[in-house]
N, C-alpha and C positions, 0 to 999 in steps of 0.2 A: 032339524035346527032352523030357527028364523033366520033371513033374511038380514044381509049385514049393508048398508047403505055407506059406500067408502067415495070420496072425491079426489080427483087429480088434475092436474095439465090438462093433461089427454084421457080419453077412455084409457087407452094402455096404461097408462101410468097409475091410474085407478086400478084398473086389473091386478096388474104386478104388486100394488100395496095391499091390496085384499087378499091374495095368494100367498106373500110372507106371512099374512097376521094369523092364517087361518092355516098358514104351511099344508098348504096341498098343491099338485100341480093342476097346469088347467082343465086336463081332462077332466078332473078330477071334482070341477066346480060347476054349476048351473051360474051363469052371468046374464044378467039383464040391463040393458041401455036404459038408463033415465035419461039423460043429456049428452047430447054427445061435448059440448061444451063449445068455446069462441076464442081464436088468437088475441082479436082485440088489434088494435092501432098504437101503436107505441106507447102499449100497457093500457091505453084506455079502452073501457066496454069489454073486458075480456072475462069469460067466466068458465069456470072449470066443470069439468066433465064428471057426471055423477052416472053410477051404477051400484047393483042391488045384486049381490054373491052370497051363494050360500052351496057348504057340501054335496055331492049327488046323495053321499051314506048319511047315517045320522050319528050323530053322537050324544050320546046317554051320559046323564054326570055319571053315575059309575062306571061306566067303561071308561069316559073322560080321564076322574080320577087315576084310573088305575094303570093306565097307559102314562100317566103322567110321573106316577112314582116307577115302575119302570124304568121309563125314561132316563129318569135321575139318576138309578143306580149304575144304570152303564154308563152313563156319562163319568160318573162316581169311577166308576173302573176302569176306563178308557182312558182317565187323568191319570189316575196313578198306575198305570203302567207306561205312563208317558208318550201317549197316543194322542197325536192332534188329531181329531176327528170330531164330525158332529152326529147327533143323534136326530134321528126327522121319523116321524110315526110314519108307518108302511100304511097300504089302503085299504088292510085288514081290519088295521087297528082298533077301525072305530062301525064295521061293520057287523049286521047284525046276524046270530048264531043262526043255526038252522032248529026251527020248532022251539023256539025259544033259547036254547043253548045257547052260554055266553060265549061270543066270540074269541076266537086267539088272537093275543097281544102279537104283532110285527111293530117291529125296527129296522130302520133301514142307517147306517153307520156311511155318513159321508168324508169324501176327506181324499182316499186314495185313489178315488178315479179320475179328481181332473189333473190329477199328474199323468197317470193312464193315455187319457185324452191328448194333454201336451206333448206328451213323449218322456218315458224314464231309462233306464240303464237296461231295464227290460222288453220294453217295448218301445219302436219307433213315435208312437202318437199316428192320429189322425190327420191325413191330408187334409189340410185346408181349413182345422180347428187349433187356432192360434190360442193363449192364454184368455183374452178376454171373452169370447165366443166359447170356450172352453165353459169359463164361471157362469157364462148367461146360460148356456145348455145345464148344466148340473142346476144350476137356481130355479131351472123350468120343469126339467123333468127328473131331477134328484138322486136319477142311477143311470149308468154307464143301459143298461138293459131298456131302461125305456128311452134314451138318446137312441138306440142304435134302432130301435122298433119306430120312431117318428121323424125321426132324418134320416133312416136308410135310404133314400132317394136322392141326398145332395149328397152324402160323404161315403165312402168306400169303409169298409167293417168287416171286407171279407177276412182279414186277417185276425181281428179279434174275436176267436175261439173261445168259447165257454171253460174249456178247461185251459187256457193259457189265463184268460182273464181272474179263475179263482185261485190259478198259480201266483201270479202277480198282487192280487190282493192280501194274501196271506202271507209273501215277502213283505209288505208294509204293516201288517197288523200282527203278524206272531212272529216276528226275525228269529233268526235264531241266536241265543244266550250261547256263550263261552262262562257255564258256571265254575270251570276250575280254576280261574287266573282272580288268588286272594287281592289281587294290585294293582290299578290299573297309574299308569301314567299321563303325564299330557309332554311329549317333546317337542325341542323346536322342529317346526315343520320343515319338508326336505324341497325346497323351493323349484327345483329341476325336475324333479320325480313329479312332486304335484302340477307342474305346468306342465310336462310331458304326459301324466294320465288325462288331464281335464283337457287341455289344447288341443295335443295330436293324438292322440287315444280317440277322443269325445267331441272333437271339432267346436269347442267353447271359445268365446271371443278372449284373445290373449291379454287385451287392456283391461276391461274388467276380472279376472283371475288375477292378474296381477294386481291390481286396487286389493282386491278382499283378501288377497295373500297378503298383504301389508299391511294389513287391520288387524288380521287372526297373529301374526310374527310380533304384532304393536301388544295387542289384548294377552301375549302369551307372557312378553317380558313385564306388562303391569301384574298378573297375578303372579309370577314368581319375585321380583319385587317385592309383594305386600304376603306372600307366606314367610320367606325369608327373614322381612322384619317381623312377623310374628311368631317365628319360633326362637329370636332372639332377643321376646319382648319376657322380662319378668311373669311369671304367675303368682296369683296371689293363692294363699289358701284358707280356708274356710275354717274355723275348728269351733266346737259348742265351750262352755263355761266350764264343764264337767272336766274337758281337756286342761285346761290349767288351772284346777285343785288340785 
């Protein structure tokens, strides 16, 4: 692949825009300085940092192509099984076959590691990876597996095991269905209970639980309200010509 020529602020900031455009992480990139660029004097004489990025692999419009419909279909699936999640090409993707053989398509499905990272109901989280240091890590390096391979040196990971980690994954991406309940309801929430699981269970801030429980209690009596009136709105019904001859 040519050479992509991107500008920013900063060299970094140049980096970081050419690494989203071309969603790969750094390693993963050949970068070259043209300019490092200039602050400038209160905005005068300032000029921005230019550099010249390109993959280390190559990518072939058919491979391109093909990885791109791919792509789409999980994401296709991933939606409608109700999965937040993103889809980012692995470093397979676009790499080339041995003796000419077409390479295999990877995916790599983002989404439940920088909960992982923060800490979930499963796992503690990371010492010393807060939410936003969280999102720059997964934006950098795109899996929990290569965070833990390029920052093992500042953060502690001896806890997160391969097999706890694909345990944990698979609680957010295949939960388990209760297919025999034909019914589901929505009650009013049990206010004590859920400040007792999230507060003292979970050690959650009690002022905000308590806001969002008074949101979810607010949203619960708006949609019982507006089905209410709608089951005791008239229906009209439909009938063709043929019906009254």
């Amino acid at each position: 692949m040519e050479y992509m020529e991107i500008s920013g602020r900063t060299v970094e900031d140049a980096i970081q825009l050419a690494l989203e455009q071309l969603n790969i992480g750094r390693e993963e990139a050949e970068i070259i300085v043209i300019k490092e660029g200039k602050p400038g004097i209160l905005g005068r004489g300032a000029e921005e940092a230019k550099i010249r990025v390109r993959p280390l692999v190559s990518i072939s419009n058919k491979e391109s192509n093909m990885a791109e419909v791919a792509k789409g279909v999980l994401e296709v699936l991933l939606n409608g099984m109700g999965i937040s999640a993103t889809v980012v090409h692995g470093a397979s993707s676009f790499a080339e076959g041995e003796e000419g053989a077409e390479a295999p398509i990877t995916l790599d499905i983002e989404g439940e590691d920088l909960g992982i990272l923060i800490g979930t109901d499963y796992f503690p989280g990371i010492k010393g990876i807060g939410p936003k240091k969280a999102l720059t890590l997964i934006r950098k390096y795109h899996t929990i597996e290569k965070i833990a391979f390029h920052e093992k040196d500042k953060y502690d990971f001896a806890q997160l095991s391969m097999e706890l980690l694909h345990k944990i994954r698979r609680v957010f991406l295949f939960p388990d269905v209760n297919e025999h309940i034909n019914e589901l309801y929505w009650n009013m929430p049990n206010s004590s209970k859920v400040m007792t699981l999230l507060c003292k269970d979970h050690h959650l801030n009690e002022d905000r639980v308590h806001d969002n429980l008074g949101k979810l209690i607010s949203n619960f009596n708006s949609c019982r309200a507006y089905f209410t009136h709608l089951e005791a709105k008239p229906r009209s019904i439909q009938i063709t010509l043929d019906k009254l001859i």
